[in-house]
MIMAR-377965 format. One line per 4 residues: their letters; for each residue y, z, x of C-alpha. Coordinates in Angstrom, 3 decimals. Example, Ala and Ser with C-alpha at 12.3 -4.5 7.8 and 13.67 -1.06 7.14 Angstrom:
BEGIN
as) -4.500 7.800 12.300 ~ -1.060 7.140 13.670
//
This chain:
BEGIN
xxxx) 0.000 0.000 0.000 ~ 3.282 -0.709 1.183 ~ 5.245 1.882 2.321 ~ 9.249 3.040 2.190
xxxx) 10.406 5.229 4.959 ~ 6.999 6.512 6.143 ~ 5.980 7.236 2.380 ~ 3.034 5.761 0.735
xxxx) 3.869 4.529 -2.473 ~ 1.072 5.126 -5.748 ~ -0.602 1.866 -6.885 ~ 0.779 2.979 -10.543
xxxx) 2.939 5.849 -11.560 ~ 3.238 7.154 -15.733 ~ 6.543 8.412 -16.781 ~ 6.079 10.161 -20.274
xxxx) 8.141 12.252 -22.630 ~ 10.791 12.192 -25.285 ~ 13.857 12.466 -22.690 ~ 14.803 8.128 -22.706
xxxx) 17.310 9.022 -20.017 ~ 14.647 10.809 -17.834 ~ 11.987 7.811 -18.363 ~ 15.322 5.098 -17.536
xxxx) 16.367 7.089 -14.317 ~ 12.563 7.279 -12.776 ~ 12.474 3.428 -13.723 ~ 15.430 2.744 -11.822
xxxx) 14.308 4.566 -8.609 ~ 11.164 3.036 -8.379 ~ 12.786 -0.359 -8.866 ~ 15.497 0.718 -6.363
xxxx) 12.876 1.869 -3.682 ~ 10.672 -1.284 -4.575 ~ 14.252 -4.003 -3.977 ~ 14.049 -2.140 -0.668
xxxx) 11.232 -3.798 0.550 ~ 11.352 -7.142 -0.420 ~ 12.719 -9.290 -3.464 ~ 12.180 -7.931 -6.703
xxxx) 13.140 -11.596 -8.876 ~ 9.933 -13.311 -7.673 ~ 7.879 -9.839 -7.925 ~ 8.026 -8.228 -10.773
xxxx) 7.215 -8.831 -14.563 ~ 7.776 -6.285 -17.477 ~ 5.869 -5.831 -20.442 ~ 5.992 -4.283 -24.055
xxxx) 3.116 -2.218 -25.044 ~ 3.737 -3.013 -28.646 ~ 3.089 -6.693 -28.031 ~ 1.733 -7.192 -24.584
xxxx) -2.101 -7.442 -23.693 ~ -4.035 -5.910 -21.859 ~ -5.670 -8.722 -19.835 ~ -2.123 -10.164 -18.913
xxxx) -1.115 -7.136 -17.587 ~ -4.078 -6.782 -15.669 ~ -3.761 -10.470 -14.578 ~ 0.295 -9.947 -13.231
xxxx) -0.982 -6.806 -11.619 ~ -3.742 -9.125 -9.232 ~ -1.186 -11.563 -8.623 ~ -0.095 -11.624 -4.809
xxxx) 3.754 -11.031 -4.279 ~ 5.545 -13.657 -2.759 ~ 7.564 -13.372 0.395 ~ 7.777 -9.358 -0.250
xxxx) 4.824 -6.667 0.635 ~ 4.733 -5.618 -2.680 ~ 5.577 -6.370 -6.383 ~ 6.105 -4.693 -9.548
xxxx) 4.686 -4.763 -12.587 ~ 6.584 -2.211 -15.470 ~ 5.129 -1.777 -19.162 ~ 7.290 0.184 -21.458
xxxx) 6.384 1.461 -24.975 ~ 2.605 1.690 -22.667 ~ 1.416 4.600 -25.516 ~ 1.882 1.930 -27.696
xxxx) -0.864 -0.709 -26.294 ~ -3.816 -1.382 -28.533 ~ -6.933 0.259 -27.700 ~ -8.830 -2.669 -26.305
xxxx) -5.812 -3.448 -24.101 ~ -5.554 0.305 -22.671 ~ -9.096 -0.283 -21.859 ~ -8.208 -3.708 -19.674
xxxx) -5.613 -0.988 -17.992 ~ -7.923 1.616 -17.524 ~ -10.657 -1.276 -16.071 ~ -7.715 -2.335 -13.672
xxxx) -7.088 1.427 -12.640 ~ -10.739 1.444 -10.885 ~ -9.491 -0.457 -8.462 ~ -5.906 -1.630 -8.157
xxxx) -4.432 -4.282 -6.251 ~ -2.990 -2.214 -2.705 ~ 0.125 -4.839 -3.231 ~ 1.239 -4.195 -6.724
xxxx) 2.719 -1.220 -8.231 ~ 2.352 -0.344 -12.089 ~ 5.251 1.544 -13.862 ~ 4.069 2.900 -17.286
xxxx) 6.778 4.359 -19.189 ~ 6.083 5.837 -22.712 ~ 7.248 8.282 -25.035 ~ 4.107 9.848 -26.118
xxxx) 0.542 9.442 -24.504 ~ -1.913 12.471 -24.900 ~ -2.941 14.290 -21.666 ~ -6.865 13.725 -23.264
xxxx) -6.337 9.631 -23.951 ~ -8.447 7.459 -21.246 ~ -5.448 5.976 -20.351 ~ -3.144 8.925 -19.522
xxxx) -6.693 10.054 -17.396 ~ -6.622 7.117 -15.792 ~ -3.481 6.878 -14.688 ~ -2.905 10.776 -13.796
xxxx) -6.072 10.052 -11.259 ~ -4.480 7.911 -8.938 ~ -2.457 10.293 -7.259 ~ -1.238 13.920 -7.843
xxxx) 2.247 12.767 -8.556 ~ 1.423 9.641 -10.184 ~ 2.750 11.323 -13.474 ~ 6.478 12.215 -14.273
xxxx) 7.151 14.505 -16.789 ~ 9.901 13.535 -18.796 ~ 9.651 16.175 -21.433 ~ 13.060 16.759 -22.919
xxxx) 15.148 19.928 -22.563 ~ 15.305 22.202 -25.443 ~ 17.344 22.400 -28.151 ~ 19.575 25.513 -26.885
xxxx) 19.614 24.505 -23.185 ~ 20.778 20.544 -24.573 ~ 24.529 21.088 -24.428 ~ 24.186 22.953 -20.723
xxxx) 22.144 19.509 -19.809 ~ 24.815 17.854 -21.322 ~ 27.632 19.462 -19.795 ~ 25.905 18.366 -16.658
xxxx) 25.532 14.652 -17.258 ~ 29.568 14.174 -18.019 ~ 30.008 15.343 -14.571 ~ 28.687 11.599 -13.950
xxxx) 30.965 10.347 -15.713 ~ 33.974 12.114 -14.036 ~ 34.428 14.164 -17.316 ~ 34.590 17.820 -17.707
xxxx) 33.190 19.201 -21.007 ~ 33.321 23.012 -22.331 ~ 30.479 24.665 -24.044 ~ 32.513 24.113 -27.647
xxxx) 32.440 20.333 -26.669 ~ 29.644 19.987 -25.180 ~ 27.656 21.507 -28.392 ~ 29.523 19.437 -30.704
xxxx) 28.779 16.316 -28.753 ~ 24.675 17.198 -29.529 ~ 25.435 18.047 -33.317 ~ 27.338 14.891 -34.129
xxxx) 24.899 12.070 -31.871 ~ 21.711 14.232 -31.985 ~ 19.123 14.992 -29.461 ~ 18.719 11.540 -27.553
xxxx) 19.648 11.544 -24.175 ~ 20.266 7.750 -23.590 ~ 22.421 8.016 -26.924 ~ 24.301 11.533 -25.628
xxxx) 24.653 9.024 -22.768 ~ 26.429 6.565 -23.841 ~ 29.066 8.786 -25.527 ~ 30.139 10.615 -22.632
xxxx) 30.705 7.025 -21.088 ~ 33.166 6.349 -24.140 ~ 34.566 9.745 -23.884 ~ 35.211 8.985 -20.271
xxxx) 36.754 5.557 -20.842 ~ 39.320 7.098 -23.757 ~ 40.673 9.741 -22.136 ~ 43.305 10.335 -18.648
xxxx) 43.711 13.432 -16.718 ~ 41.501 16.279 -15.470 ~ 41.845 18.651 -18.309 ~ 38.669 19.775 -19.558
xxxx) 37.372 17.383 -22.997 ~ 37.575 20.165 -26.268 ~ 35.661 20.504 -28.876 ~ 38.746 18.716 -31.116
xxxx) 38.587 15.856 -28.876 ~ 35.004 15.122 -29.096 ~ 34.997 15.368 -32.935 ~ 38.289 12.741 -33.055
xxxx) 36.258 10.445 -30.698 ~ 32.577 10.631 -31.452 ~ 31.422 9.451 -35.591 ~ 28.333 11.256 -36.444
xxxx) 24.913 9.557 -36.146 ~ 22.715 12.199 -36.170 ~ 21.609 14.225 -39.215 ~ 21.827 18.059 -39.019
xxxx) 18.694 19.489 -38.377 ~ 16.803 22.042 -40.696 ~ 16.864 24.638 -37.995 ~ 20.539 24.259 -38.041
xxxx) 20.663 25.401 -41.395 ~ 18.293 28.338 -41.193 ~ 20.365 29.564 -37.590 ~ 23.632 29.676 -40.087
xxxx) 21.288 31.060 -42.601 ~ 20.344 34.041 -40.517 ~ 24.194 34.228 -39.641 ~ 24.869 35.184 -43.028
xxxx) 27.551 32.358 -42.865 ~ 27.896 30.641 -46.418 ~ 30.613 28.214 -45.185 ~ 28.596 26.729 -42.706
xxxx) 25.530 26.438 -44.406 ~ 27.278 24.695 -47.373 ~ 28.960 22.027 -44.648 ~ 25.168 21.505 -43.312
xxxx) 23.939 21.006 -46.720 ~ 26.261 17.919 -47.373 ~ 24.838 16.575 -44.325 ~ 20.901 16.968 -44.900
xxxx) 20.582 13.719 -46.853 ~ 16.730 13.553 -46.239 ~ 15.966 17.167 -46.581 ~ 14.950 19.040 -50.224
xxxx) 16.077 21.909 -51.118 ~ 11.757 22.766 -51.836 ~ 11.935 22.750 -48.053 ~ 15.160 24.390 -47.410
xxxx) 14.009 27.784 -49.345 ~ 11.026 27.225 -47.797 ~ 12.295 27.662 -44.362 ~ 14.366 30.177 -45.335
xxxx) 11.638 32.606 -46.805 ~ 10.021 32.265 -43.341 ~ 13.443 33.011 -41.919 ~ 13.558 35.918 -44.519
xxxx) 10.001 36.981 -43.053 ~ 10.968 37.240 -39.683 ~ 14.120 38.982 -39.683 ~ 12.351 41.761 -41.448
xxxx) 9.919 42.117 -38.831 ~ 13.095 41.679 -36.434 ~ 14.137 44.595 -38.282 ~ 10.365 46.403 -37.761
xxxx) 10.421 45.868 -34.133 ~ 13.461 47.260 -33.837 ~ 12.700 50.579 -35.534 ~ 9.763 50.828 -33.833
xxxx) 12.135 51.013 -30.554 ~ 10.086 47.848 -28.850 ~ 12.772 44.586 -29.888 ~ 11.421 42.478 -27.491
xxxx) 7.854 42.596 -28.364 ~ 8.632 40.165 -31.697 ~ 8.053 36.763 -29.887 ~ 4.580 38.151 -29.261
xxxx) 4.524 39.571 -32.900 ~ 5.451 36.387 -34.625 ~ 3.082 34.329 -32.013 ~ 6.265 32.192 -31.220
xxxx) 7.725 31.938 -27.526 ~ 10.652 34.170 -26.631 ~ 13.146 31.424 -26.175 ~ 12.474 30.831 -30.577
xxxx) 13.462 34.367 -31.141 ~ 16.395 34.964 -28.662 ~ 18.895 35.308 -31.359 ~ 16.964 37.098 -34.078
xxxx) 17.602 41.048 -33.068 ~ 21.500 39.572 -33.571 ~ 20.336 38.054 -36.854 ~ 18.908 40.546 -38.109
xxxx) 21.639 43.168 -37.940 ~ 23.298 40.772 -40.533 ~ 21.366 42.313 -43.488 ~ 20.038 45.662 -44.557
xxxx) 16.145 45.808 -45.099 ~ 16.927 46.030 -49.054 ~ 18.971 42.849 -48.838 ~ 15.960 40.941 -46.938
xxxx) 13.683 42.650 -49.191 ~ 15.191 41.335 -52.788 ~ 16.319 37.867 -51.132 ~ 12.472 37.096 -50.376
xxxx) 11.440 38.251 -53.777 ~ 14.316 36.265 -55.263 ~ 13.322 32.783 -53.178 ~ 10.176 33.418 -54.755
xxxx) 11.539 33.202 -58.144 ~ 13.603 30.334 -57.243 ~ 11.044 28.196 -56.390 ~ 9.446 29.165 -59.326
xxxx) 11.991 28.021 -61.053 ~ 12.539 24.556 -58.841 ~ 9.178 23.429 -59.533 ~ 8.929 24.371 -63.432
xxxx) 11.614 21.752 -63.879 ~ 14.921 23.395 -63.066 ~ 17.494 21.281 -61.267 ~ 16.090 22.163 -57.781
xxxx) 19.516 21.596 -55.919 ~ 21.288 24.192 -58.784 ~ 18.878 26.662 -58.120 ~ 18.700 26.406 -54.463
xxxx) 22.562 26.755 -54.202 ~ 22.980 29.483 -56.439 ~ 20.147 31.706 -54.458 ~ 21.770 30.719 -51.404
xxxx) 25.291 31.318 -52.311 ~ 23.678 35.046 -54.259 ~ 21.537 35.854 -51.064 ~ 24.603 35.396 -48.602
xx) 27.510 36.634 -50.360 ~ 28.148 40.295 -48.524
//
């Protein structure tokens, strides 16, 4: 295999996960390292899982390069190849050309599929983990990727930018570039100026609504409402009984003097529960106590014919007013 400043380079490498700006930048290193060594516009071809086949990947991966050491062959979408054309992959994989290098890049592909075996065997870091950050440490990543751009963004702005485009890195992306390009000076971008700049594309998420929920914040929860298009209000109160649930064993734990033993409790990870001691101070027990009882009744009520979204905002409005 050819090699790049004394290091051998994998005969095929698997970049996975949901992060689309993670997958993009490992692409472009590996094509950057690979345009080192010779010319990349007579050796390389690219591929769509969703439409390629197997065999003609295969058949581009035994083709010699020309004038170069080595060539490239990249499939994207590759959790999306049929299974017979995985299969011509995972033939290939037994013994792959020492001249070509394979770039899978996918946003799902199950650690126990043949393929993802296949490809994880060639090398101990033949797989990149592109898993994407999580929701709470998003506007810190965030933050970090305007500093690309030449933009600084504070926490206010930074969390608005993820509420109004979503979770999408590549998207979240592409704002800060048109943040960047609208604005002069070095002052920090505000929370004001990101709303002014960026249009919402992203719908809220339901554990949006159950954070403000917990809160105890009416306002906020009715603003989130009018932008939950796709989401019933049979699955709002049903998130928010679980919510219900937990903050009364937030409030358990607590009285039992061991708060931090609820992740373990509620068989979640801690990083789920971070914010629910806080919550839970929000309400007295009897208040979590008659709101569960009354979601029960509620729902009752939604699914006996009731105007569902009339019920659900009335509980709401009678569980959260102080």
């Amino acid at each position: 295999m050819a090699t790049n400043d004394n290091n051998d380079l994998l005969p095929a490498y698997l970049a996975v996960g949901e992060d689309a700006l993670k997958r993009e930048a490992v692409i472009a290193r590996l094509k950057a390292r690979l345009a080192k060594l010779g010319d990349m516009a007579f050796n390389s071809d690219e591929f769509d899982g969703e439409t390629a086949e197997g065999a003609d990947i295969a058949a581009a991966c035994n083709t010699m390069p020309f004038a170069s050491p080595v060539r490239l062959v990249y499939v994207r979408n590759v959790d999306k190849l049929k299974k017979a054309d995985a299969e011509e992959l995972i033939a290939y994989l037994k013994a792959p050309s020492d001249t070509t290098v394979l770039a899978c890049e996918g946003e799902k592909l199950a650690k126990n599929t043949r393929l993802y075996k296949a490809l994880a065997t060639v090398g101990p870091k033949a797989v990149i983990d592109c898993a994407p950050p999580k929701s709470w440490e998003l506007p810190k990543r965030v933050r970090a990727m305007a500093t690309g751009h030449g933009i600084v963004l504070t926490e206010g702005a930074a969390s608005a930018l993820v509420e109004l485009v979503g979770e999408n890195t590549v998207h979240l992306d592409n704002e800060l570039k048109k943040i960047a390009l609208a604005r002069s000076g070095s002052d920090a971008v505000s929370e004001r100026e990101v709303r002014a700049l960026v249009a919402r594309t992203s719908e809220v998420k339901p554990w949006d609504f159950t954070a403000a929920f917990a809160e105890r914040n009416l306002g906020k929860c009715l603003a989130l409402m009018d932008q939950m298009d796709s989401v019933s209000p049979h699955v709002l109160i049903a998130l928010c009984a679980t919510r219900l649930r937990e903050l009364m064993a937030a409030q358990s734990m607590a009285r039992r003097g061991n708060p931090r033993g609820l992740a373990k409790a509620l068989g979640a990870p801690d990083w789920r529960v971070k914010n629910h001691g806080a919550w839970a101070r929000n309400y007295r027990p009897d208040e979590l106590r008659r709101a569960l009882a009354s979601s029960r009744d509620a729902e009752q009520a939604m699914k006996s014919g009731a105007d569902a979204d009339e019920v659900f905002y009335r509980w709401l409005v009678e569980t959260l007013r102080r």
